[in-house]
C-alpha positions in Angstrom: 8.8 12.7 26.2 7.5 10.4 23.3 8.5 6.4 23.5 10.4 5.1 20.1 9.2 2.0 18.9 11.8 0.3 20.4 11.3 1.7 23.7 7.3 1.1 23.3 8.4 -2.8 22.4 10.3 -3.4 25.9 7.8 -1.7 27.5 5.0 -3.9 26.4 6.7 -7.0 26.5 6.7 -8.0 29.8 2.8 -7.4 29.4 2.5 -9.3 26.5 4.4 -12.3 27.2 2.5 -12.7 30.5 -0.4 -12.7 28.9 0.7 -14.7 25.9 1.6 -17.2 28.8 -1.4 -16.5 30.7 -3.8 -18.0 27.3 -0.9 -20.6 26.2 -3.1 -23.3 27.9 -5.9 -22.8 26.3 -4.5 -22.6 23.1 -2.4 -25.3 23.4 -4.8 -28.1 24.7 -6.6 -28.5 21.4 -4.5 -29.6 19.0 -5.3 -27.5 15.8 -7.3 -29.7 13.4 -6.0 -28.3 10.0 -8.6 -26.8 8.5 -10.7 -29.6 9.4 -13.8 -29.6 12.0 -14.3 -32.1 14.4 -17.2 -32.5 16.4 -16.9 -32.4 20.1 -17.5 -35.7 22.6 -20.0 -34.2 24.2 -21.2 -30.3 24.8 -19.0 -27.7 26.3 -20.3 -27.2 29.9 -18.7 -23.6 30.4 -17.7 -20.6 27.9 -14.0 -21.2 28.1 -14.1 -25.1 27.2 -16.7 -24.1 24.9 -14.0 -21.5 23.0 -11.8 -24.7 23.6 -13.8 -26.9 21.8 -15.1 -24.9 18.9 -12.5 -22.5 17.8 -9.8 -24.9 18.8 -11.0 -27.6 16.2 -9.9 -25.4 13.3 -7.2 -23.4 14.7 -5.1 -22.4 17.3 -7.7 -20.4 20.3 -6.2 -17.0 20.2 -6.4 -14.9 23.1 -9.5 -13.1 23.8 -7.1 -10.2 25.1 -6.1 -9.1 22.0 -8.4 -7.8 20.5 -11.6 -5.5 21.6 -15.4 -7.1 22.1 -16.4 -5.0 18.8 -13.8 -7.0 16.8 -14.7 -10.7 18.3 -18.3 -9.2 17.7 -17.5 -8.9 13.9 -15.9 -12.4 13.9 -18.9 -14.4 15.3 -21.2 -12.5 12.8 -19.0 -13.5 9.9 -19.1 -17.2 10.9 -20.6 -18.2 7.7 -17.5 -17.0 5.7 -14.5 -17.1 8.4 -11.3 -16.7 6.8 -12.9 -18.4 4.0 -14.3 -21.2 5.7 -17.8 -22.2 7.1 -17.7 -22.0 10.9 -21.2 -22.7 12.0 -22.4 -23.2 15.6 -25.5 -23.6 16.9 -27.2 -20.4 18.8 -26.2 -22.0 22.8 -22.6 -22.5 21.7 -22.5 -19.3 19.8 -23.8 -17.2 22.7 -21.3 -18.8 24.7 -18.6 -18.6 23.2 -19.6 -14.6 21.7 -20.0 -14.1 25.6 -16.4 -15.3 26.7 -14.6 -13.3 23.8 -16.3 -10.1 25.0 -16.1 -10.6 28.4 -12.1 -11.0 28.2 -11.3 -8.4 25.0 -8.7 -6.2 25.7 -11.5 -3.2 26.0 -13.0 -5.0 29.9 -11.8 -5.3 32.6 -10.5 -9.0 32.4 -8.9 -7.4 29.4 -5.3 -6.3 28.7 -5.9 -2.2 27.4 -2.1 -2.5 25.7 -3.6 -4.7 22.7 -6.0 -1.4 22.1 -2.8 0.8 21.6 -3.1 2.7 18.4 -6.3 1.8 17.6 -9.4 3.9 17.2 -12.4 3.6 19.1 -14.2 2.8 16.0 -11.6 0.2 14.6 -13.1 -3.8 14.7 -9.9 -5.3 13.3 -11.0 -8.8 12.0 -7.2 -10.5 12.9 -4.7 -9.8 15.7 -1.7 -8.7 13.0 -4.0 -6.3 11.7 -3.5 -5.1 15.2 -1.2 -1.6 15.4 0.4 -3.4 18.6 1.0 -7.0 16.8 2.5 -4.7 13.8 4.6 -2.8 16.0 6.2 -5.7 17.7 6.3 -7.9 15.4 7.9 -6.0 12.3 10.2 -8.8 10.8 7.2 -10.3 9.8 5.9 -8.2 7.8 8.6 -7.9 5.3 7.6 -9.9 2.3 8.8 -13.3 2.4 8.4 -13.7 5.6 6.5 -17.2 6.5 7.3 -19.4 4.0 10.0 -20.7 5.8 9.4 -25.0 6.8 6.5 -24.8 9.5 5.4 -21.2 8.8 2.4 -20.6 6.9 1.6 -17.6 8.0 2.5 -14.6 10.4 -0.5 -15.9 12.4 1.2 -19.0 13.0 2.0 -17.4 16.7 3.3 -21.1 18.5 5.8 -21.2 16.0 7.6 -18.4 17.8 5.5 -18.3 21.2 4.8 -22.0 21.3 4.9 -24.7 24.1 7.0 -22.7 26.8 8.9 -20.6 24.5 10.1 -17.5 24.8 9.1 -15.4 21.7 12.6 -15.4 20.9 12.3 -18.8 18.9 12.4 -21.0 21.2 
């Protein structure tokens, strides 16, 4: 018997939010740095605080979960234009933190294999709502209009929704 969407979307959630809740410390203790790049205190001393550190100076630290190594693969060789923006790091810091994202994408074994649901094994998607899953659970935001309400810039803007204990539900 084939799952509807709907039925797919309950099913996944539980997996989701746990892991949504699993990464929310990461993300959340570095404050995002609006688009501007601070330079760290001293040296990360371990890939995680290293993924900390870096991505979390520009932007929230999205979870390596959700998408597969050949996708965070793409994004640290397009550091020179990401999203726009010059994200360099030098070739330690970049190893590192290239290591951690593979070693957790949703394709290992520290992984979560939902986030690969519907796509193919040649498919590098560049964001996570480019992502069949993020698409299929998060429909109300892609209906045009959607983000420009006061806080929300973009459908990206995930701790908006899934932020600081919430439940996904808006809280």
């Amino acid at each position: 018997m084939q799952d509807t969407s709907r039925q797919w979307r309950l099913r996944l959630s539980a997996t989701c939010v746990a892991v949504i809740v699993a990464a929310l410390p990461l993300a959340l203790s570095v404050p995002a740095g609006g688009g501007q790049t601070a330079a760290p205190a001293k040296k990360p001393t371990d890939a995680a605080t290293a993924v900390q550190t870096e991505c979390g100076a520009c932007h929230v630290v999205y979870p390596a979960q959700f998408l597969p190594a050949r996708s965070w693969r793409a994004v640290m060789a397009g550091l020179a234009n990401h999203f726009g923006e010059i994200a360099t790091l030098d070739r330690a810091t970049a190893r590192q933190v290239q290591g951690y994202l593979e070693a957790n994408a949703a394709d290992t074994p520290n992984g979560e294999p939902a986030f690969l649901r519907g796509l193919r094994p040649t498919d590098a998607p560049l964001r996570i709502t480019d992502t069949p899953l993020w698409r299929t659970i998060h429909p109300e935001l892609l209906r045009p209009g959607v983000g420009t309400g006061p806080g929300i810039r973009s459908a990206a803007q995930c701790l908006n929704c899934h932020g600081r204990g919430g439940t996904g539900d808006g809280d």
